[in-house]
Backbone and ligand atoms as CSV (ligand in chain L), in Angstrom:
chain,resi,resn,atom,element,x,y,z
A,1,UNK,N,N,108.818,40.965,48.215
A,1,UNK,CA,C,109.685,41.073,49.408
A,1,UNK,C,C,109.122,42.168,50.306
A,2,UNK,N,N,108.781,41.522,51.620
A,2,UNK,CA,C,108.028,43.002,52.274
A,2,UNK,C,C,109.325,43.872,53.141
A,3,UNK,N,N,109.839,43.151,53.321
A,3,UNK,CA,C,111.343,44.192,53.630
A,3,UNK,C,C,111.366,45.322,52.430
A,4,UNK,N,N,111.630,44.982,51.176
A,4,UNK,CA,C,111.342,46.435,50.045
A,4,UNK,C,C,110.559,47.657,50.396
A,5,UNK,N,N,108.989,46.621,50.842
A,5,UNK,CA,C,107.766,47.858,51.072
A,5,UNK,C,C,108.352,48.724,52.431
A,6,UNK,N,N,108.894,47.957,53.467
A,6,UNK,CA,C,109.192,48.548,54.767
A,6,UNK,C,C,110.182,50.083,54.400
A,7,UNK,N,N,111.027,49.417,53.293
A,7,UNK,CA,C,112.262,50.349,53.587
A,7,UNK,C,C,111.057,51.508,52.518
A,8,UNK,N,N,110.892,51.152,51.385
A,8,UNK,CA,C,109.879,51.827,50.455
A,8,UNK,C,C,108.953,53.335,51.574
A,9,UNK,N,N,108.066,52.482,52.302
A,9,UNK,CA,C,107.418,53.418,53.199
A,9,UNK,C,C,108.573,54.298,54.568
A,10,UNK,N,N,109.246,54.017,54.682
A,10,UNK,CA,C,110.166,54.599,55.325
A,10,UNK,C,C,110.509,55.830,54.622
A,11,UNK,N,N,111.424,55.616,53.596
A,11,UNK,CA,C,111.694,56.316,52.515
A,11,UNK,C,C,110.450,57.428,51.728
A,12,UNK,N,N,109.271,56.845,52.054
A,12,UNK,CA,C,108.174,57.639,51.473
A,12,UNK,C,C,107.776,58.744,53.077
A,13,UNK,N,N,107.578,58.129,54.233
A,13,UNK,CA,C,107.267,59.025,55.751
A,13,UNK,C,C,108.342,60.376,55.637
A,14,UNK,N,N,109.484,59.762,54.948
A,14,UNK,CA,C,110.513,61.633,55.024
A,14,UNK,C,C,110.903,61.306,56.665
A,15,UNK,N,N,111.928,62.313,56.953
A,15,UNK,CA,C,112.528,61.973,57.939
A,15,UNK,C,C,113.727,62.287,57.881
A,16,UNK,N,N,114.606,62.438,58.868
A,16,UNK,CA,C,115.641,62.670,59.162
A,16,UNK,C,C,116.812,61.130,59.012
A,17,UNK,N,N,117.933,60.776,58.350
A,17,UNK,CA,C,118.813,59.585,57.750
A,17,UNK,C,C,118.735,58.805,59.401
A,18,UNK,N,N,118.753,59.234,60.107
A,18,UNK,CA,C,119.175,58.572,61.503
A,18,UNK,C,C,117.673,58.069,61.724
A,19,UNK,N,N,116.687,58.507,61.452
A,19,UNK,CA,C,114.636,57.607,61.636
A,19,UNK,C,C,115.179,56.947,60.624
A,20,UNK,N,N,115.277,57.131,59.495
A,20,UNK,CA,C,115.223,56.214,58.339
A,20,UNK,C,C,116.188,55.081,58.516
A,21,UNK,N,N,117.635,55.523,58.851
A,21,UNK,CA,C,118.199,53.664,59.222
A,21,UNK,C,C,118.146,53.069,60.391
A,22,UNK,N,N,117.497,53.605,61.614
A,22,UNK,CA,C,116.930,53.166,62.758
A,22,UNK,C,C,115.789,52.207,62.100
A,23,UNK,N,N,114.947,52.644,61.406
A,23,UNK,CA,C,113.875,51.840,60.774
A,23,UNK,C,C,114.433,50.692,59.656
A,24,UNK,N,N,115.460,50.928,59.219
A,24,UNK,CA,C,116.288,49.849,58.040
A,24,UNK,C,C,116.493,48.730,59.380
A,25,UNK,N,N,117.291,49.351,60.318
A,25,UNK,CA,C,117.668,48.031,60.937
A,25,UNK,C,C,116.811,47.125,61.345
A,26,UNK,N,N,115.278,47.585,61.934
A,26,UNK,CA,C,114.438,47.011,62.307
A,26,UNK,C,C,113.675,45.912,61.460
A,27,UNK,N,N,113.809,46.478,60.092
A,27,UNK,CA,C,113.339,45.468,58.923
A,27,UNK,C,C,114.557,44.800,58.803
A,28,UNK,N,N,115.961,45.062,58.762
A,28,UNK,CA,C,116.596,43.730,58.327
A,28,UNK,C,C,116.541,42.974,59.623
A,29,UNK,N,N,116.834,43.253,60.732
A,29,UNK,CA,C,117.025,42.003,61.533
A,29,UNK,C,C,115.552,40.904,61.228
A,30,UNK,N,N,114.392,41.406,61.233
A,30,UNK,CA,C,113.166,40.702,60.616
A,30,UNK,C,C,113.961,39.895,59.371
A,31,UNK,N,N,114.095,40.535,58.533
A,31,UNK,CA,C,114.735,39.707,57.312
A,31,UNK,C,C,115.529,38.355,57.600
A,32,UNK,N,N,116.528,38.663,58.467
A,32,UNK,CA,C,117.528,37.775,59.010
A,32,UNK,C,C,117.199,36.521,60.042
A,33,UNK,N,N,115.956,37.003,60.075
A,33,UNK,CA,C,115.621,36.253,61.570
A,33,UNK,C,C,115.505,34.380,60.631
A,34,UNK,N,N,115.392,34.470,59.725
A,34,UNK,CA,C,114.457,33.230,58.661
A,34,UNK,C,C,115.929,33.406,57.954
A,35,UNK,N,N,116.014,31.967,57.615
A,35,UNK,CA,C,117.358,31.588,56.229
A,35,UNK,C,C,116.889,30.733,55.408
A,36,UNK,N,N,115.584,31.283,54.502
A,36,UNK,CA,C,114.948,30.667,54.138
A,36,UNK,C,C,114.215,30.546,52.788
A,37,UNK,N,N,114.670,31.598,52.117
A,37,UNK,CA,C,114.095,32.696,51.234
A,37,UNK,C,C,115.264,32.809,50.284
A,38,UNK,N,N,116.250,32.909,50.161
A,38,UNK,CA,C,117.655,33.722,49.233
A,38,UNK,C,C,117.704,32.063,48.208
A,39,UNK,N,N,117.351,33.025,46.897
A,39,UNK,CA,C,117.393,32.395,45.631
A,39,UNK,C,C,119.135,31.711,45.592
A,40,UNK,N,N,119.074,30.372,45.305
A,40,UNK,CA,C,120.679,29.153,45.270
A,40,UNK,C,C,121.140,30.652,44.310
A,41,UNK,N,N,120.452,30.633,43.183
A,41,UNK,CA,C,121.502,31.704,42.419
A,41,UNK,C,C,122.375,32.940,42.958
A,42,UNK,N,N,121.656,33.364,43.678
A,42,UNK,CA,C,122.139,34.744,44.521
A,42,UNK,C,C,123.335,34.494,45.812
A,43,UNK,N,N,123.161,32.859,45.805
A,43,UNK,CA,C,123.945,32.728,46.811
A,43,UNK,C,C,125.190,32.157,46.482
A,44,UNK,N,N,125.672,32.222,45.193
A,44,UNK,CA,C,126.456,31.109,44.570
A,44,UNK,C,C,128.022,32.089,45.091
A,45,UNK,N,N,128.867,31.008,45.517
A,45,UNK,CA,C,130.235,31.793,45.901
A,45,UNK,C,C,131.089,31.718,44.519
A,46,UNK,N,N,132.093,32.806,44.318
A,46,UNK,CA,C,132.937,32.562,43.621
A,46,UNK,C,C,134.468,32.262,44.172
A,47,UNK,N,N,135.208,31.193,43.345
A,47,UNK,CA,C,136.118,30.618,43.792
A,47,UNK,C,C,137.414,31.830,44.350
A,48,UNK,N,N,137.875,32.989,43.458
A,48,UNK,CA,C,138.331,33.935,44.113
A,48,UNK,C,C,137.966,35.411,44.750
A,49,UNK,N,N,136.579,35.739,44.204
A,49,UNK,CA,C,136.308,36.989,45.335
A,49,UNK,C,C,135.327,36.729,45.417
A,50,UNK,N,N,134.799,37.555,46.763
A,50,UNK,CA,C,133.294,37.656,47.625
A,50,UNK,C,C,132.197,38.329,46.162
A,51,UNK,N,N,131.522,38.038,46.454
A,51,UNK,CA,C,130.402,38.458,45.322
A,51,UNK,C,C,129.200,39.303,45.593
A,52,UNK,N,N,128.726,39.956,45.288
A,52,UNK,CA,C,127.964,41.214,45.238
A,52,UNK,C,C,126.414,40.988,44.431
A,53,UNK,N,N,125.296,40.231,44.664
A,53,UNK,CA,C,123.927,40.349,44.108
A,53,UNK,C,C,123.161,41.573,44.274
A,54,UNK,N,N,122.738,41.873,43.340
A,54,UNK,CA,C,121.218,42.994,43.393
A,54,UNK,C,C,120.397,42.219,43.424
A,55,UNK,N,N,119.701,42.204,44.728
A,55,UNK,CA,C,118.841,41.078,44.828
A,55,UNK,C,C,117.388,42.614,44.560
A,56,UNK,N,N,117.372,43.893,44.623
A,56,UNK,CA,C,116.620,44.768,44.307
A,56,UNK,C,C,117.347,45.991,44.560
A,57,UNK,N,N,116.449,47.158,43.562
A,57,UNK,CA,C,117.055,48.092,43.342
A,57,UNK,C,C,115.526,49.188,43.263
A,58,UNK,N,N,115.978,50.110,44.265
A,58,UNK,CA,C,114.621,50.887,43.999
A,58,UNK,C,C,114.280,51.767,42.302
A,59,UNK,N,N,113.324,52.108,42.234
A,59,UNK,CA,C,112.957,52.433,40.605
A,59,UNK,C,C,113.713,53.905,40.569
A,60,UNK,N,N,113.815,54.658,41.953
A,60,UNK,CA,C,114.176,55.832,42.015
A,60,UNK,C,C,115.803,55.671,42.658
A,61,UNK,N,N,116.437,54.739,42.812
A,61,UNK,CA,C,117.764,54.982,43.034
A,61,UNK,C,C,118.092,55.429,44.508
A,62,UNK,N,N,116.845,55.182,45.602
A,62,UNK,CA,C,116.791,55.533,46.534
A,62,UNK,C,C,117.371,54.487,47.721
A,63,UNK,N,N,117.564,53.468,47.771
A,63,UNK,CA,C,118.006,51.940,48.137
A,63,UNK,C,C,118.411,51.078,47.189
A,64,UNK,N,N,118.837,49.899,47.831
A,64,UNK,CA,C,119.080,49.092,46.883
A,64,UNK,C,C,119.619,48.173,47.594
A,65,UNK,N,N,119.198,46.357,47.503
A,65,UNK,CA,C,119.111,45.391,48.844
A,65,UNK,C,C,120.244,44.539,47.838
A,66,UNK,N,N,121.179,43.909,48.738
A,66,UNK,CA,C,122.325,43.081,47.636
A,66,UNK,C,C,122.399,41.747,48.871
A,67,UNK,N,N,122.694,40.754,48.286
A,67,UNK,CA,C,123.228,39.424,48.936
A,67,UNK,C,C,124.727,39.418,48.988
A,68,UNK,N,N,125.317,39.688,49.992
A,68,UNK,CA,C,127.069,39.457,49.566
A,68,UNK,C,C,127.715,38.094,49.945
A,69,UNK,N,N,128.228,37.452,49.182
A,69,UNK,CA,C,128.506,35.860,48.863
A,69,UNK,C,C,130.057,35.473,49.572
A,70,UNK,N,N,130.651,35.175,50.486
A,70,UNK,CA,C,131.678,34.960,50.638
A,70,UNK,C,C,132.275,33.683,50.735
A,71,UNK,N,N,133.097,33.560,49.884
A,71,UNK,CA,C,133.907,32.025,49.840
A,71,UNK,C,C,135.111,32.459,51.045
A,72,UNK,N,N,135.385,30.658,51.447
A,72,UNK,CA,C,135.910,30.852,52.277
A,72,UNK,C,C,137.171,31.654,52.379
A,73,UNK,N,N,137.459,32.401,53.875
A,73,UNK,CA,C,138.757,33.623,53.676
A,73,UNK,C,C,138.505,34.644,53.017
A,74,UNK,N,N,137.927,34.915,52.462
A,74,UNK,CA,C,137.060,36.120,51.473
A,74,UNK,C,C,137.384,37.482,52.149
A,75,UNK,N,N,137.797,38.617,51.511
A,75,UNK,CA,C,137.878,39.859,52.892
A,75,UNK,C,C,137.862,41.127,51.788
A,76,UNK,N,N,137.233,42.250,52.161
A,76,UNK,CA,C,137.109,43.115,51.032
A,76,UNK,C,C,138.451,43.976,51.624
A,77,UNK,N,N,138.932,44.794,50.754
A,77,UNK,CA,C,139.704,46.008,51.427
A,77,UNK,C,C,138.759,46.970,52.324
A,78,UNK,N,N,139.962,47.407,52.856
A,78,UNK,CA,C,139.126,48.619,54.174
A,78,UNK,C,C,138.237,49.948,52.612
A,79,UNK,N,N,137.054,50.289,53.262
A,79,UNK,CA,C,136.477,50.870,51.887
A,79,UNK,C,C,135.505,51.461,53.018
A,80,UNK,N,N,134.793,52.345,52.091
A,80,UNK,CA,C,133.585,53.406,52.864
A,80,UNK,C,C,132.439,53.490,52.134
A,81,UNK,N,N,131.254,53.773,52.260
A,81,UNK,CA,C,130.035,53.434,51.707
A,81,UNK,C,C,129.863,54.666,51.268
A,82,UNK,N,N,129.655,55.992,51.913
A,82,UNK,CA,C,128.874,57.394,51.363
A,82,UNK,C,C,127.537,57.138,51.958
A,83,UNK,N,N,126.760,56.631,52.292
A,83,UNK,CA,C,125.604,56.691,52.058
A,83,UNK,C,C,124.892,55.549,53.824
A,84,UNK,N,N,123.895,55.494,54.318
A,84,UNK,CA,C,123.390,54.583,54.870
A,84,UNK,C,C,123.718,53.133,54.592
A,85,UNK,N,N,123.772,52.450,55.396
A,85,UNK,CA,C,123.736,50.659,55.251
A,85,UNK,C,C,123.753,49.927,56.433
A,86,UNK,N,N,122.706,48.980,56.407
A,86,UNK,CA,C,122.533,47.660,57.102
A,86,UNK,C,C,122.764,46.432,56.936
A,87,UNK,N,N,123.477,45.860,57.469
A,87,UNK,CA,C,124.277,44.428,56.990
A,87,UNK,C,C,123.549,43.475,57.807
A,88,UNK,N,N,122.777,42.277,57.216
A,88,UNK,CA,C,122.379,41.537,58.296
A,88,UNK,C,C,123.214,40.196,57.721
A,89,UNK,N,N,123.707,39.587,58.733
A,89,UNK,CA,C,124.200,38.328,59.042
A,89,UNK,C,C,122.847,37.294,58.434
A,90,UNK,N,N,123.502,36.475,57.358
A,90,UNK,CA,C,122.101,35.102,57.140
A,90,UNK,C,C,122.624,34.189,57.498
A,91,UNK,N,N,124.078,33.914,56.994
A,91,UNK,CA,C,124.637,32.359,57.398
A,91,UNK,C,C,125.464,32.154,57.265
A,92,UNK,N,N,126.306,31.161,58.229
A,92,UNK,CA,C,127.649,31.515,58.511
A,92,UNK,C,C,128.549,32.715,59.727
A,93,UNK,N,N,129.205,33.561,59.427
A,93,UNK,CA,C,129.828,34.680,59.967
A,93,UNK,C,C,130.640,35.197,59.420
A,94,UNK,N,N,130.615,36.715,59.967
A,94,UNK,CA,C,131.784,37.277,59.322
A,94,UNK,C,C,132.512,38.505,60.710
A,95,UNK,N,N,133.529,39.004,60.148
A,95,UNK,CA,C,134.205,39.854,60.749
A,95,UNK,C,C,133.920,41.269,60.115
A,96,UNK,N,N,134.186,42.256,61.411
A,96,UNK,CA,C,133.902,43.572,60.829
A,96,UNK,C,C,134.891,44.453,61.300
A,97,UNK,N,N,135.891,44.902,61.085
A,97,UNK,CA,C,136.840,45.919,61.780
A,97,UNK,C,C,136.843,47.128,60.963
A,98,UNK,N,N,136.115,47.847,62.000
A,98,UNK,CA,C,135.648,49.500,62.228
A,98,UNK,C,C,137.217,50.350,62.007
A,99,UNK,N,N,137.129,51.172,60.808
A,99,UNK,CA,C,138.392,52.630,61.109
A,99,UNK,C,C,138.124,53.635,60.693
A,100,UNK,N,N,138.632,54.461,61.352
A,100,UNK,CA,C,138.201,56.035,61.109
A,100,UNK,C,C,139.609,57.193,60.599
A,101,UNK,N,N,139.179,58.231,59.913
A,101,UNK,CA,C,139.889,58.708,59.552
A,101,UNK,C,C,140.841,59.806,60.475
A,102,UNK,N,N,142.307,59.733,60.710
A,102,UNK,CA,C,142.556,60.914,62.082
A,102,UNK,C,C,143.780,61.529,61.211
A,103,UNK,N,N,143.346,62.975,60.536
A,103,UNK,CA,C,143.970,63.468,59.514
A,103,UNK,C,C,144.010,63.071,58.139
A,104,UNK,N,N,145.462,62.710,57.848
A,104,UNK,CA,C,145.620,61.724,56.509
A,104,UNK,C,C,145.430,60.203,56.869
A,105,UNK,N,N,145.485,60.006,58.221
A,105,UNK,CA,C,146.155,58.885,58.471
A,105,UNK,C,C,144.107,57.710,58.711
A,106,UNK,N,N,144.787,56.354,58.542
A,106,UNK,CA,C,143.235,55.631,59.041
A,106,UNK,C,C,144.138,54.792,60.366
A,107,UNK,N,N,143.117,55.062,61.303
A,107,UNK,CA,C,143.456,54.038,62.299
A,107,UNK,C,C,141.903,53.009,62.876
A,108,UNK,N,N,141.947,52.080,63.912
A,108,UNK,CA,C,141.161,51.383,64.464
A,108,UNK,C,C,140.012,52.316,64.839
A,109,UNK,N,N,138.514,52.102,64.551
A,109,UNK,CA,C,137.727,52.691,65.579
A,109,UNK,C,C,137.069,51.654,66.292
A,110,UNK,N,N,137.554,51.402,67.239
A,110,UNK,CA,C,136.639,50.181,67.877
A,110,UNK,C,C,137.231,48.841,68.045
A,111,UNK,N,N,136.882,47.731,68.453
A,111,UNK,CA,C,137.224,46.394,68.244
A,111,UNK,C,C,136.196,45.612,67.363
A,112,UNK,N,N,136.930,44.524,66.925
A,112,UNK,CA,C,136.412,44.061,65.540
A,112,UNK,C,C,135.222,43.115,66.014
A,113,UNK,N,N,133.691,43.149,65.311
A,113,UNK,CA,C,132.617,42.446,65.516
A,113,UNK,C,C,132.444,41.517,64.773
A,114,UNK,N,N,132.359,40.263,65.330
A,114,UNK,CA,C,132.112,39.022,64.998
A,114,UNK,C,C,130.408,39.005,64.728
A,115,UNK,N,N,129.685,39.028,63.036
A,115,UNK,CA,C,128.416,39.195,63.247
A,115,UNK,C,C,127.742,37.568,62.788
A,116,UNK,N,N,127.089,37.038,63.727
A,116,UNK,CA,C,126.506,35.676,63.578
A,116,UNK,C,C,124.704,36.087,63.121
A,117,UNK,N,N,124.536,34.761,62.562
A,117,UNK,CA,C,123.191,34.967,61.996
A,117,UNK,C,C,122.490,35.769,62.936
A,118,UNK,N,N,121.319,36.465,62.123
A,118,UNK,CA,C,120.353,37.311,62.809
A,118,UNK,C,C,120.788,38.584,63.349
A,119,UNK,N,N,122.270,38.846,63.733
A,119,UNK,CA,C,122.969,40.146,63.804
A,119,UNK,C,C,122.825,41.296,63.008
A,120,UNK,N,N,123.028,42.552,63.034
A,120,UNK,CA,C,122.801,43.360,62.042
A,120,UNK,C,C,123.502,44.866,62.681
A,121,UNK,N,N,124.036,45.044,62.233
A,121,UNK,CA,C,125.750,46.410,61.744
A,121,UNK,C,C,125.586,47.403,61.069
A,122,UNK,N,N,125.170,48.459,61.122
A,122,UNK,CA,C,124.693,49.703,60.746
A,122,UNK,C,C,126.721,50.363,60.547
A,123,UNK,N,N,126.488,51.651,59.480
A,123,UNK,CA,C,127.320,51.957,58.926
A,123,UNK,C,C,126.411,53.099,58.099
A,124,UNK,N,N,127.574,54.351,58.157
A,124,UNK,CA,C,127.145,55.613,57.546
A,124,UNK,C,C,127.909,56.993,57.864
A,125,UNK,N,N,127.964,57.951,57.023
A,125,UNK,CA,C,128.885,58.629,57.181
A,125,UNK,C,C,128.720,59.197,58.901
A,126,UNK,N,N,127.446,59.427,58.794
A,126,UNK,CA,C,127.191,59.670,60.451
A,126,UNK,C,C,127.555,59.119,61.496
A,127,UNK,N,N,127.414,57.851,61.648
A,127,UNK,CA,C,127.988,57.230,62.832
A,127,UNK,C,C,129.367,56.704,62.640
A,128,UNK,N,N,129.817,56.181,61.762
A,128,UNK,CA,C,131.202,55.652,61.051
A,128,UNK,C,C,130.630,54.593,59.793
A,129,UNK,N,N,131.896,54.738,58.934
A,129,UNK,CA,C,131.830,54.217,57.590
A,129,UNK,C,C,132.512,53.798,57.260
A,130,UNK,N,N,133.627,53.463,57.613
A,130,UNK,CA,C,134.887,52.930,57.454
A,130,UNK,C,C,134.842,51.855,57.639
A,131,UNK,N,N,135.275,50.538,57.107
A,131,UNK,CA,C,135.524,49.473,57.629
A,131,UNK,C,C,136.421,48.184,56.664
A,132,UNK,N,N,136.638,47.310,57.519
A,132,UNK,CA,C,136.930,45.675,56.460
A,132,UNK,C,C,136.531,44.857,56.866
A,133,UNK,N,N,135.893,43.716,56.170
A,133,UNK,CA,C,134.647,43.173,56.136
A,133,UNK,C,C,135.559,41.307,55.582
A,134,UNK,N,N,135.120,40.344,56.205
A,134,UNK,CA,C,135.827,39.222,55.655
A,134,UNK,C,C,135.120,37.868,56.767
A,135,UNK,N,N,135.275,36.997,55.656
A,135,UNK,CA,C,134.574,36.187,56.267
A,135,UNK,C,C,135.437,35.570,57.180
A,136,UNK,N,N,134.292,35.114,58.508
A,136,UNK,CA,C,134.941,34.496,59.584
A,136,UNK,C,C,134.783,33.113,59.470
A,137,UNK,N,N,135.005,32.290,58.419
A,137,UNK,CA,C,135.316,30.977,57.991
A,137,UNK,C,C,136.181,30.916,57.333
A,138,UNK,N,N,137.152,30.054,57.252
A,138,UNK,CA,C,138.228,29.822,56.418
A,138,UNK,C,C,137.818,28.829,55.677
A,139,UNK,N,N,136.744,27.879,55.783
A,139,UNK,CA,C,136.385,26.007,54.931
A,139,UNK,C,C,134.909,26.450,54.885
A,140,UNK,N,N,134.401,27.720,54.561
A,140,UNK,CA,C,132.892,27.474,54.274
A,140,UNK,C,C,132.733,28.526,53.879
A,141,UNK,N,N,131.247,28.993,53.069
A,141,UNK,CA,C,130.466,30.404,52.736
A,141,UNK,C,C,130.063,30.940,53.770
A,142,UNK,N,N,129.906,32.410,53.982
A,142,UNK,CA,C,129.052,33.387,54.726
A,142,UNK,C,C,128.580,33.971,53.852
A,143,UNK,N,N,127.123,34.536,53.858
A,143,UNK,CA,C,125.984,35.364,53.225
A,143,UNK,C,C,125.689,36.235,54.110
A,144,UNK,N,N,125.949,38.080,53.982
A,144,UNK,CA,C,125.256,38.764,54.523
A,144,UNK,C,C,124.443,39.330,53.306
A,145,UNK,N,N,123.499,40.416,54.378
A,145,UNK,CA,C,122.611,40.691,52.982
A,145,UNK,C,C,122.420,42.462,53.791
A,146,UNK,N,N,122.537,43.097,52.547
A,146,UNK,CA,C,122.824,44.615,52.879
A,146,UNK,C,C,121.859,45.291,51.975
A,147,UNK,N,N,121.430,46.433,52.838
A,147,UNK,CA,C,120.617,47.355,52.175
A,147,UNK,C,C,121.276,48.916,52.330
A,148,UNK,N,N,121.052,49.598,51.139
A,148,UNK,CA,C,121.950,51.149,51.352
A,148,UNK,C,C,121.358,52.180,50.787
A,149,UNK,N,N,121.439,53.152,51.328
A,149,UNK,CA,C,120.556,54.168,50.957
A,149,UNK,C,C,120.690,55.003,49.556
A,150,UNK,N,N,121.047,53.860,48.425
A,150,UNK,CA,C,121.325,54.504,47.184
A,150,UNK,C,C,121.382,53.127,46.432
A,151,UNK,N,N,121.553,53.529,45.327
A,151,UNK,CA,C,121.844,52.057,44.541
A,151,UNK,C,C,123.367,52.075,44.259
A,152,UNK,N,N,123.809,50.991,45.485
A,152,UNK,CA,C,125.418,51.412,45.860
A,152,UNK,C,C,126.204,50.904,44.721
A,153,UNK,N,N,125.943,49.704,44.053
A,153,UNK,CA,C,126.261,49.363,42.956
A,153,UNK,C,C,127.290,50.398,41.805
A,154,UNK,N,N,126.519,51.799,41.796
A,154,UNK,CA,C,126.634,52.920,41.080
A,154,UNK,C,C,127.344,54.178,41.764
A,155,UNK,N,N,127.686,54.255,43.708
A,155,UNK,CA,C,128.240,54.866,43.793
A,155,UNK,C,C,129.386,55.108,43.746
A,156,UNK,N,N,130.474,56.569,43.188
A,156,UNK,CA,C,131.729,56.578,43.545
A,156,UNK,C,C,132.113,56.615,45.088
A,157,UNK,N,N,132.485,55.691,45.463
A,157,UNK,CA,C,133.415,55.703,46.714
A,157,UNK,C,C,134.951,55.073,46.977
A,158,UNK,N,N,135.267,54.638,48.060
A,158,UNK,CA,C,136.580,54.735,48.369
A,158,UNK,C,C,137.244,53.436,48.769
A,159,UNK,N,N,138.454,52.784,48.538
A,159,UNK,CA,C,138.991,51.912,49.429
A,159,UNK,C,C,139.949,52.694,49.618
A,160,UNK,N,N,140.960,52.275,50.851
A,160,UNK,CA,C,142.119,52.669,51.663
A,160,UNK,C,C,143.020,51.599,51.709
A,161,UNK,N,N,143.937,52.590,51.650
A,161,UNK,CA,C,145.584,51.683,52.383
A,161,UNK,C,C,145.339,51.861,53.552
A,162,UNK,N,N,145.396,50.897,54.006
A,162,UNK,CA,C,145.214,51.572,55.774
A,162,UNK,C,C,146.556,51.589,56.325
A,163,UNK,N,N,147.713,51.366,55.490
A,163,UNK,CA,C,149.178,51.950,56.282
A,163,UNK,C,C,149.475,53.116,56.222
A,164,UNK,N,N,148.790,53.881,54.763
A,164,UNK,CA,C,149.226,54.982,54.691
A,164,UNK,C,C,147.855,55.463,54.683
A,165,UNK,N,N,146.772,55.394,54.472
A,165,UNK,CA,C,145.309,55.896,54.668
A,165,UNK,C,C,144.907,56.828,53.380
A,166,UNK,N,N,146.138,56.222,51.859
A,166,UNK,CA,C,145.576,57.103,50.885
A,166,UNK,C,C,144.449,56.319,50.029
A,167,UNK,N,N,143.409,57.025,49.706
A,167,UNK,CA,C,141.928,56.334,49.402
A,167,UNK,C,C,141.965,56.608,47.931
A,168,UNK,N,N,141.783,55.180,47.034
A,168,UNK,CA,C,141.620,55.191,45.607
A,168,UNK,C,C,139.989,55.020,45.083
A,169,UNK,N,N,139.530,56.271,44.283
A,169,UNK,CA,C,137.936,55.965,44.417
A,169,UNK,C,C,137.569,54.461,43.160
A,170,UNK,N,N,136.418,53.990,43.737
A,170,UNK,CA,C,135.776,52.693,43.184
A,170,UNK,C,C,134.318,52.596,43.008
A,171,UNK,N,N,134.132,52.036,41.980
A,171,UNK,CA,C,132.739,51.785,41.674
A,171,UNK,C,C,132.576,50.213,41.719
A,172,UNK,N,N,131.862,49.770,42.744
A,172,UNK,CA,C,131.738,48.226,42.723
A,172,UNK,C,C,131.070,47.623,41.798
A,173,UNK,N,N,129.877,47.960,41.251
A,173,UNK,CA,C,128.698,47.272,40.490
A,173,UNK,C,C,128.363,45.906,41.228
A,174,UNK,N,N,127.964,45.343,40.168
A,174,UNK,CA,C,127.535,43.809,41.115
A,174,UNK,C,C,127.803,42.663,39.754
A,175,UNK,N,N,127.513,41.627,40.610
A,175,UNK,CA,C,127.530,39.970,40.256
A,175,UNK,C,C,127.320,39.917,38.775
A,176,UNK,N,N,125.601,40.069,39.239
A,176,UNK,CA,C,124.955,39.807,38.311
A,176,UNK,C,C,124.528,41.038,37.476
A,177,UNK,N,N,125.396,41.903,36.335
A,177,UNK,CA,C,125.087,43.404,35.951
A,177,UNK,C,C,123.596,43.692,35.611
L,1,FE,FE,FE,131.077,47.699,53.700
């Protein structure tokens, strides 16, 4: 996968997180541009939740590229990453509604992005990290495919109530352990 080597040499040049996912995005939209490549296995939906592939995982825990599988209506809770991520749109669509934290409380940051193939949605504690994520089909699959600046699989992070904005920490892992 030369998207790996891209993010790989990125990750090897050093740099400041904002060069380094300026340069992520540039390799996934490349990635995205083709729907042509993603193993049937990796893409398989499950009948009640969205699904999570390690499609790669760096040797050093430094990235880590996942296929996320959504059956139709599929929607994660509002949740936060910790870390860098690029979401590229492969097929299908999905929805993205941006929130930010104002005190205890979570409210809207933004209006919600509709991302169609070849699109690609950056997310990080730096620019914002907050979000809920769900597919914009109700009678079909969407596949995005995300890369993050850790092997997210393994990080502790957060979902939210977003009525009351109290955050229970979570470890996602993936699909396929
Ligand atoms: Fe997310």
């Amino acid at each position: 996968m030369s998207f790996v080597d891209d993010i790989a040499a990125l990750l090897d040049a050093g740099g400041d997180e904002a060069r380094v996912h300026e340069g992520a995005r540039t390799a996934m939209a490349r990635l995205v541009s083709r729907d042509d490549w993603l193993p049937d296995e990796m893409a398989k939906p499950h009948p009640q939740y969205y699904q999570q592939y390690l499609l790669y995982a760096d040797p050093q825990d430094r990235f880590s590229v996942v296929s996320f599988v959504w059956g139709p209506g599929q929607k994660t809770p509002v949740h936060d990453h910790t870390v860098w991520g690029v979401i590229g749109m492969l097929r299908g669509a999905e929805r993205c509604a941006p929130f930010r934290r104002e005190g205890e409380r979570l409210v809207p940051a933004g209006d919600e992005v509709l991302l169609q193939p070849g699109h690609v949605e950056m997310v990080s504690p730096r620019i914002g990290d907050i979000h809920r994520v769900s597919n914009a089909f109700d009678d079909r699959v969407s596949i995005s495919i995300h890369c993050y600046g850790a092997n997210i699989g393994k990080v502790k992070r957060h979902v939210f109530d977003p009525q009351t904005g109290a955050a229970r920490e979570f470890v996602s892992g993936y699909a396929n352990a």
